[in-house]
Jmol script that loads the backbone (N, CA, C; Angstrom):
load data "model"
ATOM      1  N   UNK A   1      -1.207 -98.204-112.161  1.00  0.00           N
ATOM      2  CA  UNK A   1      -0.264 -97.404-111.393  1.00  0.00           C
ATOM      3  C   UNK A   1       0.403 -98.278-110.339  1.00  0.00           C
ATOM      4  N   UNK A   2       1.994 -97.896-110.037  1.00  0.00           N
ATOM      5  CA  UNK A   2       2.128 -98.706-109.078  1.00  0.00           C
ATOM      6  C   UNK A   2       2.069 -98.215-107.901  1.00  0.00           C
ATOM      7  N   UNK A   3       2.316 -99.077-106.730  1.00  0.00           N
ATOM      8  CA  UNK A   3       1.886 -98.324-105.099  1.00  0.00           C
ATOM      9  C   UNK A   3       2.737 -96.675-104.879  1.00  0.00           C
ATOM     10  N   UNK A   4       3.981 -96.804-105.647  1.00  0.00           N
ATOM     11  CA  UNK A   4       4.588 -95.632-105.482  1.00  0.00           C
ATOM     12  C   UNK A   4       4.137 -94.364-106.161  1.00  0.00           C
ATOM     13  N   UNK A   5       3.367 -94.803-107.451  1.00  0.00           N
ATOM     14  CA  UNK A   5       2.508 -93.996-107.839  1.00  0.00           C
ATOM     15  C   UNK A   5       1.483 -93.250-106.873  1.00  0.00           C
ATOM     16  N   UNK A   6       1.186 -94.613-106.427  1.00  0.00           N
ATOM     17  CA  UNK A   6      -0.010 -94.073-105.688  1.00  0.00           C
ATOM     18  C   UNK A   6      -0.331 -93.535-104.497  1.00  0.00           C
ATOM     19  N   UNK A   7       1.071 -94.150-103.665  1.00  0.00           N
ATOM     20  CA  UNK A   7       1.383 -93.077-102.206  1.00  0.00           C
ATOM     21  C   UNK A   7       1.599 -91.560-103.140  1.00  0.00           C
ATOM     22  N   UNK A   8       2.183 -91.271-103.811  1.00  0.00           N
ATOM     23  CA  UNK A   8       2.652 -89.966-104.475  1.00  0.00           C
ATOM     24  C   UNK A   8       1.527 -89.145-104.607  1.00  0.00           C
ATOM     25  N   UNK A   9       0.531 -89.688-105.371  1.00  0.00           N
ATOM     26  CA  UNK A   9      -1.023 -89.057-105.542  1.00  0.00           C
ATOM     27  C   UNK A   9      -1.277 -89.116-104.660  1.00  0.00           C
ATOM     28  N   UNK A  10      -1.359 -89.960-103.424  1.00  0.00           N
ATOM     29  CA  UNK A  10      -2.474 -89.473-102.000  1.00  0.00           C
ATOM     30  C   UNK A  10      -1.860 -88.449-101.536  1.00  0.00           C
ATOM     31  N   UNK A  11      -0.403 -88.216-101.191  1.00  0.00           N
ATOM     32  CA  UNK A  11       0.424 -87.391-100.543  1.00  0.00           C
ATOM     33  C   UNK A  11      -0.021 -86.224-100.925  1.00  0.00           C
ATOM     34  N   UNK A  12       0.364 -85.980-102.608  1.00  0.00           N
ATOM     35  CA  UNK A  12      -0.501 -84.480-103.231  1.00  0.00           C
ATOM     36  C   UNK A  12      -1.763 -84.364-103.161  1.00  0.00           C
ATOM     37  N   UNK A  13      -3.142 -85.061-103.350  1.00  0.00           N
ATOM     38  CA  UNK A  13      -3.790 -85.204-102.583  1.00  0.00           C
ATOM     39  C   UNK A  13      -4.366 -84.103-101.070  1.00  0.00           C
ATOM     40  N   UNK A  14      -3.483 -84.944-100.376  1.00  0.00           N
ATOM     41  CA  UNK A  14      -3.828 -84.428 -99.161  1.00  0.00           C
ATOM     42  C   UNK A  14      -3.351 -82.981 -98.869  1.00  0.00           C
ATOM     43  N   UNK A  15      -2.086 -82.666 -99.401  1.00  0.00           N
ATOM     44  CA  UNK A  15      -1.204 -81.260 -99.729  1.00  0.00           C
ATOM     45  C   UNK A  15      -2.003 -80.093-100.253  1.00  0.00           C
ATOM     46  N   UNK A  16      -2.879 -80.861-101.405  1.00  0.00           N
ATOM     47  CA  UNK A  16      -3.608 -79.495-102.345  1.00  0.00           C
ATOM     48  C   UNK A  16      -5.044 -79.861-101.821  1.00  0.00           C
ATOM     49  N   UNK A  17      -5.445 -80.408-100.943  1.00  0.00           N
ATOM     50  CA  UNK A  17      -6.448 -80.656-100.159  1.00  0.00           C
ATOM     51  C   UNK A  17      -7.552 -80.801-101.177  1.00  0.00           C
ATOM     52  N   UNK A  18      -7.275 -81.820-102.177  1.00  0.00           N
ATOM     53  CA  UNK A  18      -8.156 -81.848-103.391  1.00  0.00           C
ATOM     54  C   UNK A  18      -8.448 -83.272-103.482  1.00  0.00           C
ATOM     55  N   UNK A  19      -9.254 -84.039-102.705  1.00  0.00           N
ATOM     56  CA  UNK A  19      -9.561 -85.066-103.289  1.00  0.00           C
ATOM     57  C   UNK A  19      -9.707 -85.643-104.289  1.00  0.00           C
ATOM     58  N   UNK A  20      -9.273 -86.886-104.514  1.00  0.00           N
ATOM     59  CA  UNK A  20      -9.638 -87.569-106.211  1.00  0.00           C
ATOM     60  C   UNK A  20     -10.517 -88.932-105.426  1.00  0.00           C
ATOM     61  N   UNK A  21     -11.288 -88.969-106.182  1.00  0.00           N
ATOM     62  CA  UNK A  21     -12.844 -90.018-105.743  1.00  0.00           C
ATOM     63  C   UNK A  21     -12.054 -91.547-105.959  1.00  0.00           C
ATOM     64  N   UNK A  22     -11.849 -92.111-105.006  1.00  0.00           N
ATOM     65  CA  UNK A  22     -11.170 -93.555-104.629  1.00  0.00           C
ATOM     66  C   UNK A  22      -9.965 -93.940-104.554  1.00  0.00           C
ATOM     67  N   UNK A  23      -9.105 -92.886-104.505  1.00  0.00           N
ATOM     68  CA  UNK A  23      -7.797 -92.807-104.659  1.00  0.00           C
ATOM     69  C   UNK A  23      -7.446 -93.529-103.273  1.00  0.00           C
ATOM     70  N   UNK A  24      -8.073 -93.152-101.798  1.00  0.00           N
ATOM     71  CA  UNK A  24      -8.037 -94.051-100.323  1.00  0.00           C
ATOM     72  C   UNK A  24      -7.947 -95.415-100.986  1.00  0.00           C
ATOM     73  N   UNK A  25      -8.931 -96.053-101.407  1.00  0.00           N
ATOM     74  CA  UNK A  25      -9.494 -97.355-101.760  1.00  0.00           C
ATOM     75  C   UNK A  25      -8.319 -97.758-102.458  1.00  0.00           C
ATOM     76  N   UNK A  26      -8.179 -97.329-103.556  1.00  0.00           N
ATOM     77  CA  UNK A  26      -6.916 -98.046-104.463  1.00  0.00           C
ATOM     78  C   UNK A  26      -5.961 -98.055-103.358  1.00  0.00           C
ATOM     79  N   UNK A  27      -5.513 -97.023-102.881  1.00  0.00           N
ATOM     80  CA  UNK A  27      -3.994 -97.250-102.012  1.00  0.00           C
ATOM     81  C   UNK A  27      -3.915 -98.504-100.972  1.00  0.00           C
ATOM     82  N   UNK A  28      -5.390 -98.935-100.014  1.00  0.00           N
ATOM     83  CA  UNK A  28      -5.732 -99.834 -99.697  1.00  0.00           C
ATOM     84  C   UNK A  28      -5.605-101.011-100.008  1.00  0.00           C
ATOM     85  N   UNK A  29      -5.984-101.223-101.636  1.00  0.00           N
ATOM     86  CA  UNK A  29      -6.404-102.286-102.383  1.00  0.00           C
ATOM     87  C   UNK A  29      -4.747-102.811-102.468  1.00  0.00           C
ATOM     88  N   UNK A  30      -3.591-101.445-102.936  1.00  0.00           N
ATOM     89  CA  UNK A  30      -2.790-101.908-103.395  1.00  0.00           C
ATOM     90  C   UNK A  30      -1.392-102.460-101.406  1.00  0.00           C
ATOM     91  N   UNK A  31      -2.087-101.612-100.880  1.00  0.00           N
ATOM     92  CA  UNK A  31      -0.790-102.057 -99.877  1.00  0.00           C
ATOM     93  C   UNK A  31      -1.570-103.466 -99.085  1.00  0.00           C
ATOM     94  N   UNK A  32      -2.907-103.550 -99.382  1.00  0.00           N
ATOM     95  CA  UNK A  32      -3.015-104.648 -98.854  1.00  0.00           C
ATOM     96  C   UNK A  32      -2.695-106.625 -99.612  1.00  0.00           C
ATOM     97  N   UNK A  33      -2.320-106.162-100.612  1.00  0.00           N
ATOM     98  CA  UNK A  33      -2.050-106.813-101.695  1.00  0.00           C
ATOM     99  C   UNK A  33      -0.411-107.285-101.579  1.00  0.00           C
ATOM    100  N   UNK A  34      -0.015-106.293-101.587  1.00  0.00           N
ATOM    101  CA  UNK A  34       1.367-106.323-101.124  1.00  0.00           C
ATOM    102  C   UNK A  34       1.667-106.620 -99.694  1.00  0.00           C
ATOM    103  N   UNK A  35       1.369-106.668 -99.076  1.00  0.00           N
ATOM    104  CA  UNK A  35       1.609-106.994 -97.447  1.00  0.00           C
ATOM    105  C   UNK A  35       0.716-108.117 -97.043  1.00  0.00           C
ATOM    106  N   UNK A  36      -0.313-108.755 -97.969  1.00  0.00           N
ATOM    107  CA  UNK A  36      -0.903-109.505 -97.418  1.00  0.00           C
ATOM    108  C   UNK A  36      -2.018-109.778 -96.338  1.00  0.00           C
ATOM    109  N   UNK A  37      -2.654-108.610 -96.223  1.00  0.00           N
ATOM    110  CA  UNK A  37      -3.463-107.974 -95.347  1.00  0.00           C
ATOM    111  C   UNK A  37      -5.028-107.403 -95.917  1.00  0.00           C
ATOM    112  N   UNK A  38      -5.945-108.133 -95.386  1.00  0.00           N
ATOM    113  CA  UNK A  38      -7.503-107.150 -95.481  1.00  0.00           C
ATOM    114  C   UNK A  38      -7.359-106.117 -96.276  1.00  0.00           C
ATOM    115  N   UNK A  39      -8.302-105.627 -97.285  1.00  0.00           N
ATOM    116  CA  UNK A  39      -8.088-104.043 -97.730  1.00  0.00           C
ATOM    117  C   UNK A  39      -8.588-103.408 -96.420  1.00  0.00           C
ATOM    118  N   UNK A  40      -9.376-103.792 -95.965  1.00  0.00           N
ATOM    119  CA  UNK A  40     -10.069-102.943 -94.675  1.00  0.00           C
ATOM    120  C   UNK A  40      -9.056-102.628 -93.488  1.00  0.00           C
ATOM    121  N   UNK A  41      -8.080-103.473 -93.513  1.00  0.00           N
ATOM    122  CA  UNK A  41      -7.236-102.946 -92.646  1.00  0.00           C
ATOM    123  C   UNK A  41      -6.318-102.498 -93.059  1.00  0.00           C
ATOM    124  N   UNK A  42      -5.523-102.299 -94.289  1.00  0.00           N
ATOM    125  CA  UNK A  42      -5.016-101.371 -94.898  1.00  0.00           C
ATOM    126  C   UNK A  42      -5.906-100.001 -94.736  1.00  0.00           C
ATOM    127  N   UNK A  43      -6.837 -99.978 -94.696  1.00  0.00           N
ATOM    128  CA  UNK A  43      -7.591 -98.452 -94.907  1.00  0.00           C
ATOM    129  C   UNK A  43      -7.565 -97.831 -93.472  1.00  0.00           C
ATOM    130  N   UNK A  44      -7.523 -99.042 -92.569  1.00  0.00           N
ATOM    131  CA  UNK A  44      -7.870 -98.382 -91.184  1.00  0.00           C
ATOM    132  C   UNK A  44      -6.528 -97.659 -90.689  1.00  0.00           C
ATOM    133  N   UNK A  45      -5.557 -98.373 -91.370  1.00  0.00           N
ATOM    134  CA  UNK A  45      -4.016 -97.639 -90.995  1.00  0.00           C
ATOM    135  C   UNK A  45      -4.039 -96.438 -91.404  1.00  0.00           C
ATOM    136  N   UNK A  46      -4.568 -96.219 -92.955  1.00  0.00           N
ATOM    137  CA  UNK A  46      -4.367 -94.943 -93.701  1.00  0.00           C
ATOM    138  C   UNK A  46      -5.261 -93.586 -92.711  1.00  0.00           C
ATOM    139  N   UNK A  47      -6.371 -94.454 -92.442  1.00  0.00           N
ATOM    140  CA  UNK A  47      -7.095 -93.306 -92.053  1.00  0.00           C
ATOM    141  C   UNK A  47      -6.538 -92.611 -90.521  1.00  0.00           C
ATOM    142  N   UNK A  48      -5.515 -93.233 -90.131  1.00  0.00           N
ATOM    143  CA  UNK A  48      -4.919 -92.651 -88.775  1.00  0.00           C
ATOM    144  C   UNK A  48      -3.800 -92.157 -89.600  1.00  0.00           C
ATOM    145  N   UNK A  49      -3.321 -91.903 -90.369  1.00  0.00           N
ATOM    146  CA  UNK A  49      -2.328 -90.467 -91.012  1.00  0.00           C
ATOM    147  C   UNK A  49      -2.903 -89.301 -90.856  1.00  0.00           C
TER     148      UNK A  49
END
end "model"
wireframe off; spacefill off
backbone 0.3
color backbone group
């Protein structure tokens, strides 16, 4: 999937208040990849949304 995929799924996600089991992690994995950054600090951003 790509990151736009995958902001899309967290967004619905969070909307239908239905978790999917690592979906945080991937989005992490993938913006930290792309930006060049820790996954861990990719996650720490997400988790202040």
């Amino acid at each position: 999937m790509t990151l736009e995929d995958l902001l899309v799924a967290l967004a619905d996600q969070a909307w239908r208040e239905a978790y999917i089991d690592g979906l945080q992690e991937r989005v992490a994995r993938a913006i930290s990849t792309k930006v060049g950054i820790e996954p861990w600090e990719a996650f720490c951003v997400l988790a202040e949304l």
